[in-house]
C-alpha positions in Angstrom: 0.0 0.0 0.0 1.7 3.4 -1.0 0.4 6.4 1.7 0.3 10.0 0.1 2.4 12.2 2.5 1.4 15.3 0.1 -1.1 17.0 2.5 0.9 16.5 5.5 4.4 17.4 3.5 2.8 20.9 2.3 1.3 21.6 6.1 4.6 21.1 7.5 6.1 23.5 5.2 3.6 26.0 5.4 4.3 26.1 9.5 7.8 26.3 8.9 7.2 29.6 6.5 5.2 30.9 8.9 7.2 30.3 11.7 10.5 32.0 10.1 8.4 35.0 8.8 7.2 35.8 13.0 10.7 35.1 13.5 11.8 38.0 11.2 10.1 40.7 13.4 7.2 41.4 10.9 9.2 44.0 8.9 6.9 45.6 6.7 8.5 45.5 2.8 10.6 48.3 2.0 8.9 51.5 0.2 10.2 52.9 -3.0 9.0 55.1 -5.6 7.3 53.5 -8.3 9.6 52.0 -10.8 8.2 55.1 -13.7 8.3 57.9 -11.2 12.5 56.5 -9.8 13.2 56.3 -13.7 11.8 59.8 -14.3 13.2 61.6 -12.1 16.7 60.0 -13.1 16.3 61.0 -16.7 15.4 64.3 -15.1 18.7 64.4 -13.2 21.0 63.2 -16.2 19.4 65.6 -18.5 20.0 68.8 -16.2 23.9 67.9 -15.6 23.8 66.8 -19.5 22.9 70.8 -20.5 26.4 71.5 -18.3 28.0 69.1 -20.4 28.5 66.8 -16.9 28.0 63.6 -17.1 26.6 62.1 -14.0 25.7 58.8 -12.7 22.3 58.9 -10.7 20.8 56.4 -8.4 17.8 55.9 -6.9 17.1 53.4 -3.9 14.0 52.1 -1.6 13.5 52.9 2.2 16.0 50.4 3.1 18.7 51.6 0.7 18.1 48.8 -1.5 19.3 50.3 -5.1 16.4 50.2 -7.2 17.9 52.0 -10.3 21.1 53.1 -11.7 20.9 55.3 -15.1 24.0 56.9 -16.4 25.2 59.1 -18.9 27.5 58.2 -21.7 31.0 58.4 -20.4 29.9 58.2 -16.5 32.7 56.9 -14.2 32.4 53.9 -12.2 33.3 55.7 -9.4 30.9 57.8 -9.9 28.1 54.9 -10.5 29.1 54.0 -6.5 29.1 57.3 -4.9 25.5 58.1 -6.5 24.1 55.5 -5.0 26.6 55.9 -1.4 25.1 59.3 -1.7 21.3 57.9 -2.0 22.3 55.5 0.6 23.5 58.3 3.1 20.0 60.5 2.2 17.7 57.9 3.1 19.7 56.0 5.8 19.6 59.6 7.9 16.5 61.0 6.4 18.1 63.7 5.3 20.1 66.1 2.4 23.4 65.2 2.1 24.6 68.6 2.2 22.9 69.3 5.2 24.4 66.6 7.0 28.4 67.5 5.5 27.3 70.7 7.2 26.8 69.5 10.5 29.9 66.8 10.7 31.6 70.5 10.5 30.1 71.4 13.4 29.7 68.5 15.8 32.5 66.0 16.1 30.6 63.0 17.6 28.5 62.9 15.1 31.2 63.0 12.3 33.4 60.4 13.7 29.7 58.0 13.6 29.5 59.2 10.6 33.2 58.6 9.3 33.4 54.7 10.9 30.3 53.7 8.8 31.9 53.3 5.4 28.3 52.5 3.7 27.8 56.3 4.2 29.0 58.7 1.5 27.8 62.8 3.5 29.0 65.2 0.3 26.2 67.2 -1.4 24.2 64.9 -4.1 22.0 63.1 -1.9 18.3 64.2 -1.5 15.8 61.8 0.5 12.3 61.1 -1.9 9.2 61.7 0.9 5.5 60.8 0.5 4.0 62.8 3.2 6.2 62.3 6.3 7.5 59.4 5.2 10.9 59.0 3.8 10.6 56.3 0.8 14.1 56.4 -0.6 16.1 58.6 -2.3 18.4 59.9 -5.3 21.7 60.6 -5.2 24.0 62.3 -8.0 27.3 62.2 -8.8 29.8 63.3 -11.3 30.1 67.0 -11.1 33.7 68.8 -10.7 34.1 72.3 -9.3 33.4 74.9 -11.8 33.6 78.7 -11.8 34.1 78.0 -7.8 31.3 76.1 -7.7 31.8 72.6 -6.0 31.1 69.6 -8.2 28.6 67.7 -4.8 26.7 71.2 -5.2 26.3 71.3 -8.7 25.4 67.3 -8.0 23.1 68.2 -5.9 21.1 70.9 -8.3 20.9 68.1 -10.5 19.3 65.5 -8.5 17.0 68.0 -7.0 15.9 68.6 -10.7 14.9 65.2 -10.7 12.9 65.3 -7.5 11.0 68.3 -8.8 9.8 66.7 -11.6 8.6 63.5 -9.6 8.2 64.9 -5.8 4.4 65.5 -6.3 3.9 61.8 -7.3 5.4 60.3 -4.4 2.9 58.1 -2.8 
């Protein structure tokens, strides 16, 4: 007689799945922008370096600084392909500009030295967290620019990737 452990096989598994997912804490998914919207707003970016003649490499990554896409323009740098998204990374990972927070590592040393020992971080300007509401959803970060006319390339960086939140930051949901 051949028994059909099917039925028990799949209940057993299903326990187990449910068992490891209470065992993960519940974390809610990460948020992002929609995949449209995060591919809009990089264009967006690109293009406004592109009328400088910089080419740029511009990220944009989820609430848990997963990168969700990475659009470059011809003759980007591969170094700059990883500080745009370091530079997302630091935005959303601190909720904040990444200016903003080069600005204060001048001005509090505790919080630079944290800031300096995590090497996932990248603070220079070129970072801006995407919001829906309150809520930080991810971000876009820019790199690329040089210093021009006395200009510093992470502010010029920055310009750039807040022209590609403008175009999308209305959207974000």
């Amino acid at each position: 007689m051949i028994r059909s452990f099917t039925l028990p096989g799949a209940l057993a598994l299903a326990l187990a799945s449910h068992a490891a997912l209470a065992q993960q804490g519940g974390q809610p998914p990460a948020r992002g922008p929609e995949m449209a919207l995060a591919l809009e707003a990089a264009q967006a970016a690109v293009a406004a370096c592109g009328t400088e003649g910089v080419k740029v490499a511009t990220s944009v990554v989820d609430s848990a600084g997963v990168l969700r896409l990475l659009l470059t323009a011809d003759g980007a740098s591969n170094d700059q392909i990883e500080i745009s998204r370091k530079k997302a990374v630091t935005a959303v990972t601190l909720k904040a500009v990444t200016s903003e927070v080069a600005d204060k590592m001048t001005k509090d040393q505790a919080f630079k030295a944290r800031i300096e020992a995590d090497k996932t971080l990248f603070p220079r300007p070129g970072g801006l967290p995407l919001m829906a509401g309150n809520d930080v959803i991810g971000a876009i970060g820019v790199s690329g620019a040089s210093r021009l006319n006395g200009v510093p390339g992470g502010v010029r960086d920055e310009a750039c990737a807040r022209a590609g939140l403008e175009k999308i930051k209305a959207r974000l949901k």
